[in-house]
PDB file of N, H, CA, C and O in Angstrom:
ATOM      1  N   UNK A   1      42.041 -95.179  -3.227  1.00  0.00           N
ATOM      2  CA  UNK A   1      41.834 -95.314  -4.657  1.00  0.00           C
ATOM      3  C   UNK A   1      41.391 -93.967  -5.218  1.00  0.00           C
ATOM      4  O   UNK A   1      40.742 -93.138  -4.580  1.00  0.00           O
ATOM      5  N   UNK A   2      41.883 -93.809  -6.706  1.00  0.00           N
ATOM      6  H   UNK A   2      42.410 -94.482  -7.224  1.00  0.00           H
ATOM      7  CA  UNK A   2      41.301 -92.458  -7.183  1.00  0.00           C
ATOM      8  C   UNK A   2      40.391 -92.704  -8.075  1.00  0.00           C
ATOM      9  O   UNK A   2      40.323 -93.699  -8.797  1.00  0.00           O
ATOM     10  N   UNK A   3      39.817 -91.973  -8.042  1.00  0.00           N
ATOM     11  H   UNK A   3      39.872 -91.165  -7.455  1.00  0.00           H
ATOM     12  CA  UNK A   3      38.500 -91.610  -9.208  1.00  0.00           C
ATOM     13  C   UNK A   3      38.860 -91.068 -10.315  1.00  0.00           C
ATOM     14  O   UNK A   3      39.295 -89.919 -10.244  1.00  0.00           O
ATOM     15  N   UNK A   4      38.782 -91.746 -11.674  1.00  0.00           N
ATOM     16  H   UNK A   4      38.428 -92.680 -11.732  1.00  0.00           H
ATOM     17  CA  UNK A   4      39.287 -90.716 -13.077  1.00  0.00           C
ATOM     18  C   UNK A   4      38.146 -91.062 -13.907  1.00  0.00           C
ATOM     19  O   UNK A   4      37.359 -92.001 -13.791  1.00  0.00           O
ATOM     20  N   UNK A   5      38.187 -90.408 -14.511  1.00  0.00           N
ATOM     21  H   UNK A   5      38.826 -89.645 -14.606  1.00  0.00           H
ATOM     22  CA  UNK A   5      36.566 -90.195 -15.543  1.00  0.00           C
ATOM     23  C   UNK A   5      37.492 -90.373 -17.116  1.00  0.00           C
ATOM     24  O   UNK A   5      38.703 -90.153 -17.099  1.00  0.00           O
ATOM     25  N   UNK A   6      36.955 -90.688 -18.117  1.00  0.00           N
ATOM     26  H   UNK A   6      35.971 -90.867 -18.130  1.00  0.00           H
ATOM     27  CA  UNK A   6      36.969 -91.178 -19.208  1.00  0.00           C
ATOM     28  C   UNK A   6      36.249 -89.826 -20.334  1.00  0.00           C
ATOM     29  O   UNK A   6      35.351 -89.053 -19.999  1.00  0.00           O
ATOM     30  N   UNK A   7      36.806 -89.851 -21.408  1.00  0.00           N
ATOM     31  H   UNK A   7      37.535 -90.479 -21.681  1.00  0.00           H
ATOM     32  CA  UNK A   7      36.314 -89.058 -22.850  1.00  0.00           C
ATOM     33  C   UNK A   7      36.701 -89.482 -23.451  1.00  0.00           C
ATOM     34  O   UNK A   7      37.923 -89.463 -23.600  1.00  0.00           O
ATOM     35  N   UNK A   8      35.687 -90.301 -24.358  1.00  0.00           N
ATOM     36  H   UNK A   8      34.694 -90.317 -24.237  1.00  0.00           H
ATOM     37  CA  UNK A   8      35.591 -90.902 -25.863  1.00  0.00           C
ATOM     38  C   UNK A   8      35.278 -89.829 -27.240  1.00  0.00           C
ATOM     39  O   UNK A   8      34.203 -89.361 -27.615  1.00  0.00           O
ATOM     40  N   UNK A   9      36.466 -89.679 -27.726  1.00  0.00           N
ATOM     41  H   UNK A   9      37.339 -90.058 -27.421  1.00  0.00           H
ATOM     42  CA  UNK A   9      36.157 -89.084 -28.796  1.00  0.00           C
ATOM     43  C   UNK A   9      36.011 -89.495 -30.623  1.00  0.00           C
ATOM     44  O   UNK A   9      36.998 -89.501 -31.358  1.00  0.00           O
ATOM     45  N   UNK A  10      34.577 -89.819 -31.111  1.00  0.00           N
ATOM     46  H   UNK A  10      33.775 -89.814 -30.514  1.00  0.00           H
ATOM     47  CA  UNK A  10      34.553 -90.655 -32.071  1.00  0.00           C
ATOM     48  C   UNK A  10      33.370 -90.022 -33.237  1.00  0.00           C
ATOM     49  O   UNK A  10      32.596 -89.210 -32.729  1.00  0.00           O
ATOM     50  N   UNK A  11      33.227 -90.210 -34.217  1.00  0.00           N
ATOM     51  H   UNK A  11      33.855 -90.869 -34.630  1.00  0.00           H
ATOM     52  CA  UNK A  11      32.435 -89.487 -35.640  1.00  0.00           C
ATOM     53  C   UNK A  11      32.133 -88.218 -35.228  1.00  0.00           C
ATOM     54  O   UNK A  11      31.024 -87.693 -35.328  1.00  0.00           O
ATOM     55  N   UNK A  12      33.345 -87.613 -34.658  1.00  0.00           N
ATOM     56  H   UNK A  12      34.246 -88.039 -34.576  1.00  0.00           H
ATOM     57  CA  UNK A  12      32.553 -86.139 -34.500  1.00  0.00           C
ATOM     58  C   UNK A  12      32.276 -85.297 -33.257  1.00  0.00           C
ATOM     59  O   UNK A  12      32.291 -84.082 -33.063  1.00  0.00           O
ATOM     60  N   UNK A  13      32.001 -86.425 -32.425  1.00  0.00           N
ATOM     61  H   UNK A  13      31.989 -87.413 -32.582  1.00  0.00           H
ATOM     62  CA  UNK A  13      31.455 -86.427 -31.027  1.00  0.00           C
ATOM     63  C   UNK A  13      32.463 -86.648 -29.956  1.00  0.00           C
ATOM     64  O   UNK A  13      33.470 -87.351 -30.030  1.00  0.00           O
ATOM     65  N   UNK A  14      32.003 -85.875 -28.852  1.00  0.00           N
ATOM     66  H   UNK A  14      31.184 -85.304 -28.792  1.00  0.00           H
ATOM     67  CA  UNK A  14      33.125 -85.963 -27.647  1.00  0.00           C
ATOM     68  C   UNK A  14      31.695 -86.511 -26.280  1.00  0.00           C
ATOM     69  O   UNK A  14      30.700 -85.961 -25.807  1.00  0.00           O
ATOM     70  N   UNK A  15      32.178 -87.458 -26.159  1.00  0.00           N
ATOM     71  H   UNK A  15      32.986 -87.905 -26.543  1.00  0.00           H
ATOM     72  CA  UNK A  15      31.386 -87.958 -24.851  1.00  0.00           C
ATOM     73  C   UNK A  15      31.913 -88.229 -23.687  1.00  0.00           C
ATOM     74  O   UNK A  15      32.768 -89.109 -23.592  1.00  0.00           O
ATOM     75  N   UNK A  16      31.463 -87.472 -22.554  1.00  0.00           N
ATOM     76  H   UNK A  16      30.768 -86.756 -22.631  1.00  0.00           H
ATOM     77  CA  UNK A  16      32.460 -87.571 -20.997  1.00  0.00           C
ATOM     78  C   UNK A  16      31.555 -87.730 -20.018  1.00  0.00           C
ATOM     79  O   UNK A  16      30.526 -87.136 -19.694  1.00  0.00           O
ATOM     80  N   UNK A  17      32.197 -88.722 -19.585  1.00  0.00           N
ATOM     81  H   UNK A  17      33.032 -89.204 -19.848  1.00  0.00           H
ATOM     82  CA  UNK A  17      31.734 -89.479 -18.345  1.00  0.00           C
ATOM     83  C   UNK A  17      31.849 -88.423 -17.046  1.00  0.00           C
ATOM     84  O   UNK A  17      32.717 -87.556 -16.942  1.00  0.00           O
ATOM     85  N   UNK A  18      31.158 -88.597 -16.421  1.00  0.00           N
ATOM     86  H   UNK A  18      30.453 -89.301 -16.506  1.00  0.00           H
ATOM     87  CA  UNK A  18      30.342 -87.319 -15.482  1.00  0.00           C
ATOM     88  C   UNK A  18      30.651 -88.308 -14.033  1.00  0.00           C
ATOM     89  O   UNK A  18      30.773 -87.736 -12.949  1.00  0.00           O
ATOM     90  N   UNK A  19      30.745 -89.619 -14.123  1.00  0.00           N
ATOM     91  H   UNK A  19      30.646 -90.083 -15.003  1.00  0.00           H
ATOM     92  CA  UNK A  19      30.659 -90.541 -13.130  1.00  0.00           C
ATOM     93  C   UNK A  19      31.723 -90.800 -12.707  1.00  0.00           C
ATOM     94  O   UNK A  19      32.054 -90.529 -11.553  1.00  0.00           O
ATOM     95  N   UNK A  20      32.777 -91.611 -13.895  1.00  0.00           N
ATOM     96  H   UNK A  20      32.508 -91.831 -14.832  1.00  0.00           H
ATOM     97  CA  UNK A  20      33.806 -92.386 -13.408  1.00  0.00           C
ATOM     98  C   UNK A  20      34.006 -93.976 -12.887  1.00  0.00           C
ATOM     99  O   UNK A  20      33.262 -94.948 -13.014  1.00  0.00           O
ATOM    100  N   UNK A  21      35.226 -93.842 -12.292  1.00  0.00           N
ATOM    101  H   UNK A  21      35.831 -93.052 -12.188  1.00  0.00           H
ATOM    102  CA  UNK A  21      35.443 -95.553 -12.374  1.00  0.00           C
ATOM    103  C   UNK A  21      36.353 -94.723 -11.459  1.00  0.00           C
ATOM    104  O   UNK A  21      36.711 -93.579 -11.739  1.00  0.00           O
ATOM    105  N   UNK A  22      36.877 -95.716  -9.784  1.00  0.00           N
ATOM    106  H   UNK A  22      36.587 -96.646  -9.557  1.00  0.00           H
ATOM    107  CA  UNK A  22      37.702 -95.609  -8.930  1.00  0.00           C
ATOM    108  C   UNK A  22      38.833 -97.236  -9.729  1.00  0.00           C
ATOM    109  O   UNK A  22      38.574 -98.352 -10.180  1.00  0.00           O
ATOM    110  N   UNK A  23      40.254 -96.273  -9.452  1.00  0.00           N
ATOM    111  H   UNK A  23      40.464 -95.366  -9.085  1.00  0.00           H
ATOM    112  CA  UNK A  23      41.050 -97.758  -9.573  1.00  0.00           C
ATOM    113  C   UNK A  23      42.402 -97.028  -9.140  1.00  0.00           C
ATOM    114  O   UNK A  23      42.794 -95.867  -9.258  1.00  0.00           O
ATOM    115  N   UNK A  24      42.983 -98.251  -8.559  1.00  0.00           N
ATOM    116  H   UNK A  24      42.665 -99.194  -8.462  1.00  0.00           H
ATOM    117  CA  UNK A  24      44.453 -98.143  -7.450  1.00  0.00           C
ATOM    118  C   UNK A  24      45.139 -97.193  -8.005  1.00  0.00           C
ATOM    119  O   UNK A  24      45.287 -96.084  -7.491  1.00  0.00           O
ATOM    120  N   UNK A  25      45.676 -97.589  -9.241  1.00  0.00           N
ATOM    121  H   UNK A  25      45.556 -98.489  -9.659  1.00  0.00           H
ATOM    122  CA  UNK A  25      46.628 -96.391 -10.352  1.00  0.00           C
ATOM    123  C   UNK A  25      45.968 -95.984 -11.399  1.00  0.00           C
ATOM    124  O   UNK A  25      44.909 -96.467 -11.798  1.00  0.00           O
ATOM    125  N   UNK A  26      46.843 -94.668 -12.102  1.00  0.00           N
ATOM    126  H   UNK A  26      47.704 -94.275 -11.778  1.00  0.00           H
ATOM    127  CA  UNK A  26      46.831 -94.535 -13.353  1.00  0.00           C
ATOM    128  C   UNK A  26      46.792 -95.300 -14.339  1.00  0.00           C
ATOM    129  O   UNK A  26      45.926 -95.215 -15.209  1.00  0.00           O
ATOM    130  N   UNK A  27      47.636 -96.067 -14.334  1.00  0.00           N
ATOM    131  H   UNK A  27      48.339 -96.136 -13.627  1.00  0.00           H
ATOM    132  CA  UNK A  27      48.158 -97.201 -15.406  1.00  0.00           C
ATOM    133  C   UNK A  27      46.777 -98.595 -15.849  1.00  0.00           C
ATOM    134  O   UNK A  27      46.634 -99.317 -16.836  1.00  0.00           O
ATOM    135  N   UNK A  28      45.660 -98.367 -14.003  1.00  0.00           N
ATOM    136  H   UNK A  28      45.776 -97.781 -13.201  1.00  0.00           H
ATOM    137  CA  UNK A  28      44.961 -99.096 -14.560  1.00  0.00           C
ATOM    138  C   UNK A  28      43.961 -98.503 -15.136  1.00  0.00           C
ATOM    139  O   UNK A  28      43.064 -99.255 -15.517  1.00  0.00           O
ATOM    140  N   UNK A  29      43.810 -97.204 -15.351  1.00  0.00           N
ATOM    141  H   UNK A  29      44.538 -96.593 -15.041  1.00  0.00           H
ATOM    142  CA  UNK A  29      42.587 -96.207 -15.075  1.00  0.00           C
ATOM    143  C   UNK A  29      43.026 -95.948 -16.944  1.00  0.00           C
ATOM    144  O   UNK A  29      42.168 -95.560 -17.737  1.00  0.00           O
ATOM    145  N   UNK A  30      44.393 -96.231 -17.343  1.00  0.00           N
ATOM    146  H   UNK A  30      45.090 -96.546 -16.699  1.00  0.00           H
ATOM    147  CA  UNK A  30      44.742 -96.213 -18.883  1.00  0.00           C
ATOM    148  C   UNK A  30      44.124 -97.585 -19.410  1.00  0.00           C
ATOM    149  O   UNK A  30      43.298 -97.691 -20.317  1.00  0.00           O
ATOM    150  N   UNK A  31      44.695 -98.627 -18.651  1.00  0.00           N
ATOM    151  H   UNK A  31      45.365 -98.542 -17.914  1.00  0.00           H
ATOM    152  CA  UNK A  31      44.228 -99.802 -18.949  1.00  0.00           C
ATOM    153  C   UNK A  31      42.437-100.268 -19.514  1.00  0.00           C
ATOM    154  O   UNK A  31      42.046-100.757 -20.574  1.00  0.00           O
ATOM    155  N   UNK A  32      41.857 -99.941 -18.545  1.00  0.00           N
ATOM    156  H   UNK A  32      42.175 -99.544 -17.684  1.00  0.00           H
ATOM    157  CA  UNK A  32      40.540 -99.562 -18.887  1.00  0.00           C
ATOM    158  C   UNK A  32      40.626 -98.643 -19.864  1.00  0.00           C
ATOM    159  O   UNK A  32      40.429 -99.289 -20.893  1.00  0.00           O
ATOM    160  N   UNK A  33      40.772 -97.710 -20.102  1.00  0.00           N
ATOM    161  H   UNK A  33      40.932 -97.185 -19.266  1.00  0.00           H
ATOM    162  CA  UNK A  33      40.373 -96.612 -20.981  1.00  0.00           C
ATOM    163  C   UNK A  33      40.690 -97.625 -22.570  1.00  0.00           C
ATOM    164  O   UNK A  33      40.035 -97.303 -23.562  1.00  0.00           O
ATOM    165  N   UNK A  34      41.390 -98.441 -22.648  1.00  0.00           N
ATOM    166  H   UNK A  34      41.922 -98.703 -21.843  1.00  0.00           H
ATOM    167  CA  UNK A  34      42.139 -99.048 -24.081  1.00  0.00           C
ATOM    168  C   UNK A  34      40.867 -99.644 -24.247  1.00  0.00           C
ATOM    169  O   UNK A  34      40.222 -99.399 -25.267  1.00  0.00           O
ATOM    170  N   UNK A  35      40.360-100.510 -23.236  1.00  0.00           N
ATOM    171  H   UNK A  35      40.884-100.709 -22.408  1.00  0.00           H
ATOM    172  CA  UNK A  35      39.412-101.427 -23.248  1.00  0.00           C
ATOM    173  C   UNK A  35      38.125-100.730 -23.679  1.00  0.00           C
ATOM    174  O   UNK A  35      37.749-101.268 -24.721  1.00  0.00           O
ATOM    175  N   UNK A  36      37.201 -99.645 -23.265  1.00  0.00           N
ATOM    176  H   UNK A  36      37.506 -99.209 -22.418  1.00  0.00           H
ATOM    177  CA  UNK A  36      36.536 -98.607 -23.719  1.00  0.00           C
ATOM    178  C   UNK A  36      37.044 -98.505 -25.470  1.00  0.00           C
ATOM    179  O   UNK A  36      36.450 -99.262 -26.238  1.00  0.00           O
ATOM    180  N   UNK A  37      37.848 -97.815 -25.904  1.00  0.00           N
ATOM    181  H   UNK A  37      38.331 -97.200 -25.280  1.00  0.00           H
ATOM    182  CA  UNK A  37      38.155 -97.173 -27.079  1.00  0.00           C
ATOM    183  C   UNK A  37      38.029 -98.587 -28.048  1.00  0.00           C
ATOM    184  O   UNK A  37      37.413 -98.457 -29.106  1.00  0.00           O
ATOM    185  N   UNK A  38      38.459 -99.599 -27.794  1.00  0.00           N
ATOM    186  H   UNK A  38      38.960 -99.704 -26.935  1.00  0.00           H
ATOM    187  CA  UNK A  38      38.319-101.287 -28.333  1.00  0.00           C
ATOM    188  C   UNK A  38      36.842-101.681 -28.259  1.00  0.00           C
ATOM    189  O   UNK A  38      36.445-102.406 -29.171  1.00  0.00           O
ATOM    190  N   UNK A  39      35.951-101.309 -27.301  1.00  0.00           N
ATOM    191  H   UNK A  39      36.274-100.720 -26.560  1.00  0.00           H
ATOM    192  CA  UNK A  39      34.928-101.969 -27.484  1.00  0.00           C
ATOM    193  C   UNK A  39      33.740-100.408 -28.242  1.00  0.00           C
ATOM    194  O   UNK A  39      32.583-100.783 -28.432  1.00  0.00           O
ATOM    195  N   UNK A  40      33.912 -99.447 -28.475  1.00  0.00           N
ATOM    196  H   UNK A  40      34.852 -99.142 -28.321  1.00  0.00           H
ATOM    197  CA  UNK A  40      33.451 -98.610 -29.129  1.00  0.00           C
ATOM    198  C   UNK A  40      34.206 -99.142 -30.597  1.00  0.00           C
ATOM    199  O   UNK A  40      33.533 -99.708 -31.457  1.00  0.00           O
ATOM    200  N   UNK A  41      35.299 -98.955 -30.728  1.00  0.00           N
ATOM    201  H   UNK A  41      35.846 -98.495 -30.029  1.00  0.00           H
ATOM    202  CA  UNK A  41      35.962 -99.076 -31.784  1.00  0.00           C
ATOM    203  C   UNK A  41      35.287-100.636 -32.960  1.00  0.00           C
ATOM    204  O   UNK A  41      35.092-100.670 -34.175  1.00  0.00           O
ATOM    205  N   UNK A  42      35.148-101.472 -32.118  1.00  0.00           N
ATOM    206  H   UNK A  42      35.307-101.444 -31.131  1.00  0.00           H
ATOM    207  CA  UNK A  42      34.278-102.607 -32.806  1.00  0.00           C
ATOM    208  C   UNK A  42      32.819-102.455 -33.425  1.00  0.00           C
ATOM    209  O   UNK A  42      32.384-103.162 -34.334  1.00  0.00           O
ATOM    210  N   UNK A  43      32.087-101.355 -32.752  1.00  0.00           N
ATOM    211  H   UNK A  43      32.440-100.781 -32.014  1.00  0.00           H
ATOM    212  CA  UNK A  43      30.588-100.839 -32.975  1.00  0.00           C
ATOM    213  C   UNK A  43      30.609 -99.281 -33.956  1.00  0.00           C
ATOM    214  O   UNK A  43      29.652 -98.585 -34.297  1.00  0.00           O
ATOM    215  N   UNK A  44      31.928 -99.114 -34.192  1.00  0.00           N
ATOM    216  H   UNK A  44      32.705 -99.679 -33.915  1.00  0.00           H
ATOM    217  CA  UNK A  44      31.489 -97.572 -35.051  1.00  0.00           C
ATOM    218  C   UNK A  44      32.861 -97.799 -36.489  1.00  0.00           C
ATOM    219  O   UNK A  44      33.812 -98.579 -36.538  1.00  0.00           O
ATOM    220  N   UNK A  45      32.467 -96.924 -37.312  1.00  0.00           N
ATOM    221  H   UNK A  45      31.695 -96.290 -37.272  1.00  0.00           H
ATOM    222  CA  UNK A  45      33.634 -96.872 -38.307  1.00  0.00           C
ATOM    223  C   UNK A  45      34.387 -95.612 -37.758  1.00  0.00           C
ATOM    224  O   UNK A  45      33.941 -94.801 -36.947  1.00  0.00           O
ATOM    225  N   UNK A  46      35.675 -95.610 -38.388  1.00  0.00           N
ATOM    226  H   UNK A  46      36.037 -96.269 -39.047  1.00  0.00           H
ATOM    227  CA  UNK A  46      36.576 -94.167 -38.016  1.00  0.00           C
ATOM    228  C   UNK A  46      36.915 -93.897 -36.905  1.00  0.00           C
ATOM    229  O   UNK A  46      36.181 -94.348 -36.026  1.00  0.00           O
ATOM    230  N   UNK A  47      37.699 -93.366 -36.616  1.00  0.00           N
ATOM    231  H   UNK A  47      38.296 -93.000 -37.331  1.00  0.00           H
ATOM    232  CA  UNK A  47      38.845 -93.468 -35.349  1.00  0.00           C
ATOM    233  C   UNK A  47      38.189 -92.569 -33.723  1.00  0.00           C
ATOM    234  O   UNK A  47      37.778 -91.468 -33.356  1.00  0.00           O
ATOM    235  N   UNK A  48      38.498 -94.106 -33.137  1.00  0.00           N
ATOM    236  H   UNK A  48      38.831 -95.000 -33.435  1.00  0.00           H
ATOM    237  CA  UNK A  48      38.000 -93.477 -31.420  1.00  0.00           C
ATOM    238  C   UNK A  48      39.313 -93.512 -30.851  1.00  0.00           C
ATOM    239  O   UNK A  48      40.322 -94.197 -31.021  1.00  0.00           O
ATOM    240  N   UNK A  49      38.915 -92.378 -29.987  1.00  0.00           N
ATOM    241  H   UNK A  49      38.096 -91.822 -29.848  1.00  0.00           H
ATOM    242  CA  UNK A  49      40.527 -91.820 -28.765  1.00  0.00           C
ATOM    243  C   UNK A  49      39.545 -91.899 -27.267  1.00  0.00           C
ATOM    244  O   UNK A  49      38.482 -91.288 -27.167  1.00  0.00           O
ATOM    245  N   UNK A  50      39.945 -92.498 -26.500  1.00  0.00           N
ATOM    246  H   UNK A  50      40.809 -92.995 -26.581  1.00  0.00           H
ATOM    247  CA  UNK A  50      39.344 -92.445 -24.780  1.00  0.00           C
ATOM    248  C   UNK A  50      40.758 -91.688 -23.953  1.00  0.00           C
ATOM    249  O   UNK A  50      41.847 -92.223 -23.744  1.00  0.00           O
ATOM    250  N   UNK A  51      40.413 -90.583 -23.660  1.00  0.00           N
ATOM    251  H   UNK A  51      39.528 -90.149 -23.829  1.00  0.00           H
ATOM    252  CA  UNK A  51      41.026 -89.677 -22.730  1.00  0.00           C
ATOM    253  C   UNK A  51      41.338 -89.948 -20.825  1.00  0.00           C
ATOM    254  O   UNK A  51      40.321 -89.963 -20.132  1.00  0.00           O
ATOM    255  N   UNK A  52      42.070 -90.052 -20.441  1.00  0.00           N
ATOM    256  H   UNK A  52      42.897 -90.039 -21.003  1.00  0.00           H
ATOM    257  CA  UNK A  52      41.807 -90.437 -18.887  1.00  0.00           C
ATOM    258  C   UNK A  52      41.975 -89.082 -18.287  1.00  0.00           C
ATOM    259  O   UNK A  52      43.081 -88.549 -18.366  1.00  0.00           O
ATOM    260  N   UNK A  53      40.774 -88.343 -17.569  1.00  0.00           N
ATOM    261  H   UNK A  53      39.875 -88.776 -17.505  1.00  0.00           H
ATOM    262  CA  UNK A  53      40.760 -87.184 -17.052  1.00  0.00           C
ATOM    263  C   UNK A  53      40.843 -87.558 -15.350  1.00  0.00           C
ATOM    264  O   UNK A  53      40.088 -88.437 -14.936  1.00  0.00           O
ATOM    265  N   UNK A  54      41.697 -86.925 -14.471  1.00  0.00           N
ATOM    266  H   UNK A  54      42.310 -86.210 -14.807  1.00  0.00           H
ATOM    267  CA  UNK A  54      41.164 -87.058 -12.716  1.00  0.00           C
ATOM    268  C   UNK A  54      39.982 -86.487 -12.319  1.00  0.00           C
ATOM    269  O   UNK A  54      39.217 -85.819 -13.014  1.00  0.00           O
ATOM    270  N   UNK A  55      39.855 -86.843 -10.948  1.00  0.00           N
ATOM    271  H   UNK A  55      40.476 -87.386 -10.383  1.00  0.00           H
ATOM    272  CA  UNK A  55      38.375 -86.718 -10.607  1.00  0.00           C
ATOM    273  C   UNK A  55      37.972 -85.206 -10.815  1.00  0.00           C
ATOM    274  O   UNK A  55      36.800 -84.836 -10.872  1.00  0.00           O
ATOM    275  N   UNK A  56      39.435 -84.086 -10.957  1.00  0.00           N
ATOM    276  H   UNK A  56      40.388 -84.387 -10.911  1.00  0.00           H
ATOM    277  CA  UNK A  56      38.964 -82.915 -11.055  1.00  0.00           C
ATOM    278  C   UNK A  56      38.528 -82.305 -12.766  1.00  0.00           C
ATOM    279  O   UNK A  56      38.343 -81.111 -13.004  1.00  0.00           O
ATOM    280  N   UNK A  57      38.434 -83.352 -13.752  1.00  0.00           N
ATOM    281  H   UNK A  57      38.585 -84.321 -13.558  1.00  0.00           H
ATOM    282  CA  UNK A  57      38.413 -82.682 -14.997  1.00  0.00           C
ATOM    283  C   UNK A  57      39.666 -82.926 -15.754  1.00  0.00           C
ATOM    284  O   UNK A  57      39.734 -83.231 -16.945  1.00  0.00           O
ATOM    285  N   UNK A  58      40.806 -82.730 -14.795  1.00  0.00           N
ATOM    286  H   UNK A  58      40.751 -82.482 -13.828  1.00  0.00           H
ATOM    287  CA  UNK A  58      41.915 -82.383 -15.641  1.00  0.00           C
ATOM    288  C   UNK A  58      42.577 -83.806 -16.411  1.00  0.00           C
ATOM    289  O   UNK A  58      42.441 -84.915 -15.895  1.00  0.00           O
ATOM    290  N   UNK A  59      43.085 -83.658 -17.319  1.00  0.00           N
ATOM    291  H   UNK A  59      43.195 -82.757 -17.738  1.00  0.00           H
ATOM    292  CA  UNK A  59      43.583 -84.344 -18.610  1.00  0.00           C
ATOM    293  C   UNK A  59      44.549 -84.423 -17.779  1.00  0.00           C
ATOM    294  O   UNK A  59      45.066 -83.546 -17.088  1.00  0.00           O
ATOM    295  N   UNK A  60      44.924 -86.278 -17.944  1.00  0.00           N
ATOM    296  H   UNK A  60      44.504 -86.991 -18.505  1.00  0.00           H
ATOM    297  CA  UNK A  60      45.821 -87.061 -17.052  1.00  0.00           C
ATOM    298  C   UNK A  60      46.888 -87.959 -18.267  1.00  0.00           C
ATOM    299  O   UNK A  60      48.108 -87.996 -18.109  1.00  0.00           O
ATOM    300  N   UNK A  61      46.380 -88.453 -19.129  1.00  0.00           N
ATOM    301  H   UNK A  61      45.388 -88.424 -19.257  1.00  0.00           H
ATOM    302  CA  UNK A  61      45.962 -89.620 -20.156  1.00  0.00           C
ATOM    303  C   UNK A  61      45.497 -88.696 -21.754  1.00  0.00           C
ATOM    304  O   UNK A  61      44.440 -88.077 -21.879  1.00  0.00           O
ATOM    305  N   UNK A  62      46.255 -88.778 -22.518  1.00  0.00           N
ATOM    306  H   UNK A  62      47.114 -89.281 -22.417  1.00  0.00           H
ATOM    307  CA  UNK A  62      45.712 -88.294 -23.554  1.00  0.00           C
ATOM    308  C   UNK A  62      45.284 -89.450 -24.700  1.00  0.00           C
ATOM    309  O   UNK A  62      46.117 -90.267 -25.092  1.00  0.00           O
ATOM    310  N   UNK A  63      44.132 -89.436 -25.111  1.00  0.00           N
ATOM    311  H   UNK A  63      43.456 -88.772 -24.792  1.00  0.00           H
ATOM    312  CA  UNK A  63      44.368 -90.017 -26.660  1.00  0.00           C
ATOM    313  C   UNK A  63      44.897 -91.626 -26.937  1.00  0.00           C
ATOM    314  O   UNK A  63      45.842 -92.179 -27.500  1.00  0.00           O
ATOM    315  N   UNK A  64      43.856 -91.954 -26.290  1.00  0.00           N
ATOM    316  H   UNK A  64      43.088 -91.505 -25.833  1.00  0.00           H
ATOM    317  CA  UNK A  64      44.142 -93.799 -26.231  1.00  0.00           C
ATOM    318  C   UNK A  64      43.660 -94.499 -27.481  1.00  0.00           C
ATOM    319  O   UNK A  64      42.604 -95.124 -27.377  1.00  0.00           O
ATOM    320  N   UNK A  65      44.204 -94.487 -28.504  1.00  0.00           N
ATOM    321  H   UNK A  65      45.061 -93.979 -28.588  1.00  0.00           H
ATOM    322  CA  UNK A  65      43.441 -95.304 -29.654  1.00  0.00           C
ATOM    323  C   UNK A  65      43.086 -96.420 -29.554  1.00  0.00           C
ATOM    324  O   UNK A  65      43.772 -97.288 -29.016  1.00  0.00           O
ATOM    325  N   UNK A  66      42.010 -96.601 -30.026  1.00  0.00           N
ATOM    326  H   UNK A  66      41.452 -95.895 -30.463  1.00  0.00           H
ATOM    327  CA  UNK A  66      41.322 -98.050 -30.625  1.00  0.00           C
ATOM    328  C   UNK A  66      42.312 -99.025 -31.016  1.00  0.00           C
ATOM    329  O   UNK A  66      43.364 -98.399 -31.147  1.00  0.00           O
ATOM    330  N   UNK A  67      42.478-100.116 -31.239  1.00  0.00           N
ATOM    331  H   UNK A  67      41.623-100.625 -31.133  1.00  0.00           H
ATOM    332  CA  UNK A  67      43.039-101.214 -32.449  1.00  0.00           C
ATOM    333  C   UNK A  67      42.025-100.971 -33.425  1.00  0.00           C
ATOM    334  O   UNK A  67      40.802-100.919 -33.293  1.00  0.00           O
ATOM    335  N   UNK A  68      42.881-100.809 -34.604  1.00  0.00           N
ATOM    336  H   UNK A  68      43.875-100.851 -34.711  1.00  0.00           H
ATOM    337  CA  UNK A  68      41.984-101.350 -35.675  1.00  0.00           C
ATOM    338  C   UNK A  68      41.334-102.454 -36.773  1.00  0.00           C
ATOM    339  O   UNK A  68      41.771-102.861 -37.849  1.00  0.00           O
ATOM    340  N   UNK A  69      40.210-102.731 -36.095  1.00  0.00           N
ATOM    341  H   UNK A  69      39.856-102.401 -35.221  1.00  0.00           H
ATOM    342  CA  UNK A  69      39.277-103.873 -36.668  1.00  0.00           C
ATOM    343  C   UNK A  69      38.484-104.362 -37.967  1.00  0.00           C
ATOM    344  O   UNK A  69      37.378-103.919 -38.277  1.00  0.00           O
ATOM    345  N   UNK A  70      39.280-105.459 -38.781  1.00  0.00           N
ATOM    346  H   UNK A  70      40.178-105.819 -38.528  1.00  0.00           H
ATOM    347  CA  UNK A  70      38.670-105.493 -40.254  1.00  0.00           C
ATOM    348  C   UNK A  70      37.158-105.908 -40.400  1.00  0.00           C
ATOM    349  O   UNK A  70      36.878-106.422 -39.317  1.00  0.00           O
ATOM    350  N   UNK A  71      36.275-105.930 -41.047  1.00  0.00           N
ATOM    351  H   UNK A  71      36.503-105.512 -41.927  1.00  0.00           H
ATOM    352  CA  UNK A  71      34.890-105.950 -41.202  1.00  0.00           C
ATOM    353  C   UNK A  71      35.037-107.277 -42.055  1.00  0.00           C
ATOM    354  O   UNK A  71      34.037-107.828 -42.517  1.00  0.00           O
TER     355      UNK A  71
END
């Protein structure tokens, strides 16, 4: 399994996960990341992107938007 780390980018702010999450593929390591950007996206106004980086830093996954949620 690989290790990919996550960056949420939202009001301004870029926040990156230092830790990570191990999972079989990419596709689930995107999968999660939607789920992240959806559950930020419910708690803030204005547009969140979750990034899927590999365990080395590098940008795998660009720019996963939120759905957007009416109030």
């Amino acid at each position: 399994m690989a290790r990919y780390l996550f960056q949420a980018d939202y009001r301004g702010v870029t926040a990156t996960d230092d830790i990570g999450e191990e999972f079989s593929t990419l596709q689930e390591a995107e999968a999660h990341a939607e789920i992240v950007a959806n559950e930020i996206g419910r708690n803030t106004s204005g547009a969140v992107t979750v990034s899927v980086l590999n365990e080395d830093g590098i940008l795998v996954t660009s720019g996963i938007a939120a759905k957007k949620y009416q109030a």
